[in-house]
PLY file of the C-alpha trace (Angstrom):
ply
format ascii 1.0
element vertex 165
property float x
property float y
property float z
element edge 164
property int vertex1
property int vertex2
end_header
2.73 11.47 0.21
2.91 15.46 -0.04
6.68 14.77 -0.92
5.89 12.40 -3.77
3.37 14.29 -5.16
5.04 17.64 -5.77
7.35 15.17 -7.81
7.51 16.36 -11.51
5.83 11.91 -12.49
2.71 11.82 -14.84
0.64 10.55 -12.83
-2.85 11.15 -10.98
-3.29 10.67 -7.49
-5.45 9.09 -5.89
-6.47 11.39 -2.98
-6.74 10.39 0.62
-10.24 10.07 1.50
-10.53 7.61 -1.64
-8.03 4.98 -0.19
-9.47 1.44 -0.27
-9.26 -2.05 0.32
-10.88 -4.12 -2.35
-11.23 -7.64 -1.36
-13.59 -8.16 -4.82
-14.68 -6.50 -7.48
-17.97 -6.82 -9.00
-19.00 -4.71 -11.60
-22.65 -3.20 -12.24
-25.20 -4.86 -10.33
-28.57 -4.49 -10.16
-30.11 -2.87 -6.64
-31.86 -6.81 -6.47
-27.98 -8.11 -5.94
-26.94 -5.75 -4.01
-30.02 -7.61 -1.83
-29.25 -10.58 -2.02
-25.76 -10.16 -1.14
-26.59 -9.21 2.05
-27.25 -12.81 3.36
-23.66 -13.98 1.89
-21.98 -10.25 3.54
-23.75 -11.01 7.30
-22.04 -14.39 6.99
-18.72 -13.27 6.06
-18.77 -10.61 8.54
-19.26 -13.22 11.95
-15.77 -13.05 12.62
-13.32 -11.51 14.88
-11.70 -7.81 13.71
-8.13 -8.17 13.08
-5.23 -5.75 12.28
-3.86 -4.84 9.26
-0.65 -1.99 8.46
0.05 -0.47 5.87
3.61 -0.23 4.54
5.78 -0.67 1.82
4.92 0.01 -1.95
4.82 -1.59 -5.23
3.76 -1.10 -8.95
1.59 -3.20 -11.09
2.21 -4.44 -13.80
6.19 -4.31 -12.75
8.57 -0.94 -12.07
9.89 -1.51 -15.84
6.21 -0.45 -16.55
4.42 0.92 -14.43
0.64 1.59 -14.75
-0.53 2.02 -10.72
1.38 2.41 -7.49
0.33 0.98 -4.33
1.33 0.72 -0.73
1.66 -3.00 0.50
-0.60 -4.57 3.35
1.07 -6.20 6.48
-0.75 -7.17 9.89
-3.00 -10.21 10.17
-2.76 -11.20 6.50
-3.75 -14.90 7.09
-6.74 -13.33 8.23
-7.23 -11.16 5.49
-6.81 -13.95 2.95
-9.35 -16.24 4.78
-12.25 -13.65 4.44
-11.30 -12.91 0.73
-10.97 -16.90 0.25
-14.64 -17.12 1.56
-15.98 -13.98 -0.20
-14.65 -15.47 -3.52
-16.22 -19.06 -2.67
-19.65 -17.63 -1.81
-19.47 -15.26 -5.01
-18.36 -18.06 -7.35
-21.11 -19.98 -6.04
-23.42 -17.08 -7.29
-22.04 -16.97 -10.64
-19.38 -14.33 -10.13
-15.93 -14.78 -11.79
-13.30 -16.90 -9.29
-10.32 -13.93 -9.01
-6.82 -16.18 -9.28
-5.04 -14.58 -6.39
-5.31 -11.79 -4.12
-2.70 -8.83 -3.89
-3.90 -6.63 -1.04
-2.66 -3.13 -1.73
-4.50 0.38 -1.47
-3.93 2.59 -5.06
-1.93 5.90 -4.38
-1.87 6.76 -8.17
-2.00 5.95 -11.61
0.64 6.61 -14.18
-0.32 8.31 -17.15
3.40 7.62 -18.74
6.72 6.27 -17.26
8.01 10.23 -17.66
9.98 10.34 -14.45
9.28 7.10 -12.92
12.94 6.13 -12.51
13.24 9.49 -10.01
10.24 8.59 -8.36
11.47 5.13 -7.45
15.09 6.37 -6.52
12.90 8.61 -4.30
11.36 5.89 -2.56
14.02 4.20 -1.90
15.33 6.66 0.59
12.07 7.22 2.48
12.18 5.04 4.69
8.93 5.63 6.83
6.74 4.44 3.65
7.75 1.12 4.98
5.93 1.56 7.90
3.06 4.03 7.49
0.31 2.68 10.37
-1.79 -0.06 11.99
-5.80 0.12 11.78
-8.18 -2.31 12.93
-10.42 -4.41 10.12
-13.20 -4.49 11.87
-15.73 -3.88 9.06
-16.63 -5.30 5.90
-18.61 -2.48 3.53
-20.30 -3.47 -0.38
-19.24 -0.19 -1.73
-20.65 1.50 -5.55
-17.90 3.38 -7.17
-19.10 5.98 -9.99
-16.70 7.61 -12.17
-16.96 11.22 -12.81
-15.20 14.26 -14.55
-13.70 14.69 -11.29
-12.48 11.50 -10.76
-14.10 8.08 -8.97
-16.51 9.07 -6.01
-17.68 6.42 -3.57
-20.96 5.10 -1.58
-21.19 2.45 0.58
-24.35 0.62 0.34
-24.47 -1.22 3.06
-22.16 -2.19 6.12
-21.37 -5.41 8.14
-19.32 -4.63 11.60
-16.94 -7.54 12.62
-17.47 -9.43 16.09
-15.40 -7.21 18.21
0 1
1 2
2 3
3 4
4 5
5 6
6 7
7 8
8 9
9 10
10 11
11 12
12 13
13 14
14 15
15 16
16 17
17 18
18 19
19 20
20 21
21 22
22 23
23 24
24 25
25 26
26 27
27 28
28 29
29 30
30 31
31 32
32 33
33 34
34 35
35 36
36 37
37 38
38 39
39 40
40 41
41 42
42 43
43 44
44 45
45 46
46 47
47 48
48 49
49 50
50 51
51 52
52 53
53 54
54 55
55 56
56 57
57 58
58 59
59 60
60 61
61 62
62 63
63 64
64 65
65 66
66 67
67 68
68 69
69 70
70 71
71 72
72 73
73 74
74 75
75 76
76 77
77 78
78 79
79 80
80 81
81 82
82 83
83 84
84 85
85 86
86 87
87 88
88 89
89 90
90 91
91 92
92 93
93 94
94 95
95 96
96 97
97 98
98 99
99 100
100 101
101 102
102 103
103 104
104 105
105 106
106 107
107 108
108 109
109 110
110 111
111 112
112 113
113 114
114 115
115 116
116 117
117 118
118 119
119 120
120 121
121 122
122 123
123 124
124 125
125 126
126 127
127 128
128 129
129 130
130 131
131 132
132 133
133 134
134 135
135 136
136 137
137 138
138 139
139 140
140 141
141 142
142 143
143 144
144 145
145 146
146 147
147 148
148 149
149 150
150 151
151 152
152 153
153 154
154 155
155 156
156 157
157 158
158 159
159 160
160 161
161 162
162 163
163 164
């Protein structure tokens, strides 16, 4: 990532210790849902751990225009889509909006304009070890309260489920 970010793109980067999952997002809630999520979250989490990778990138809304780049997900993905599949059941069921499909990716940056992008991508291309960047264990599932600040988004988990081992 050093590489890409000394890269003369308009972007802001997302920095390391701010990488994320996001199965679901919920908005502002009140510290009386964050509660009574808890039930729904011990549920979820009575399963086995499974692996996940990271590798591979993307951009959303396309490459022709780009507004955020992301690395891609590999591993146990089946798994991965079963525990979002049940998160969004239970939270539908308690009035949250149903999310139409599920891209697992974790945000490296945000484009401010497309100045550069077409360097950046031709960049990519020949860097061949973003296709395979590492393995971790899911073994965790965390209800986490972003607040944004002058310096950028900071995070707090608010509570924590551990996985059956």
């Amino acid at each position: 990532m050093a590489q890409l970010k000394g890269m003369p793109v308009d972007a802001k980067w997302v920095p390391e210790q701010n990488y994320h999952l996001t199965l679901k997002f919920l908005g502002a809630i009140t510290p009386g849902e964050v509660q009574s999520l808890s039930n729904h979250l011990q549920a979820l989490a009575r399963r086995s751990s499974f692996s996940l990778s990271v590798g591979g990138w993307g951009m959303f809304p396309s490459v022709r225009r780009p507004n955020v780049f992301w690395a891609g997900m590999g591993g146990e993905l089946e798994a991965l889509q079963a525990l979002w599949r049940e998160l969004d059941d239970r939270l539908s069921e308690r009035g949250y909006p149903r999310d139409r499909h599920f891209h697992p990716h974790i945000t490296l940056g945000r484009f401010r304009s497309p100045a550069n992008v077409d360097s950046l991508i031709a960049r990519l291309q020949s860097m061949p070890a973003l296709n395979q960047i590492g393995a971790f264990p899911a073994n965790a599932l965390h209800l986490m309260e972003s607040k944004l600040g002058p310096a950028g988004p900071s995070y707090r988990a608010l509570s924590s489920y551990e996985f059956k081992a």
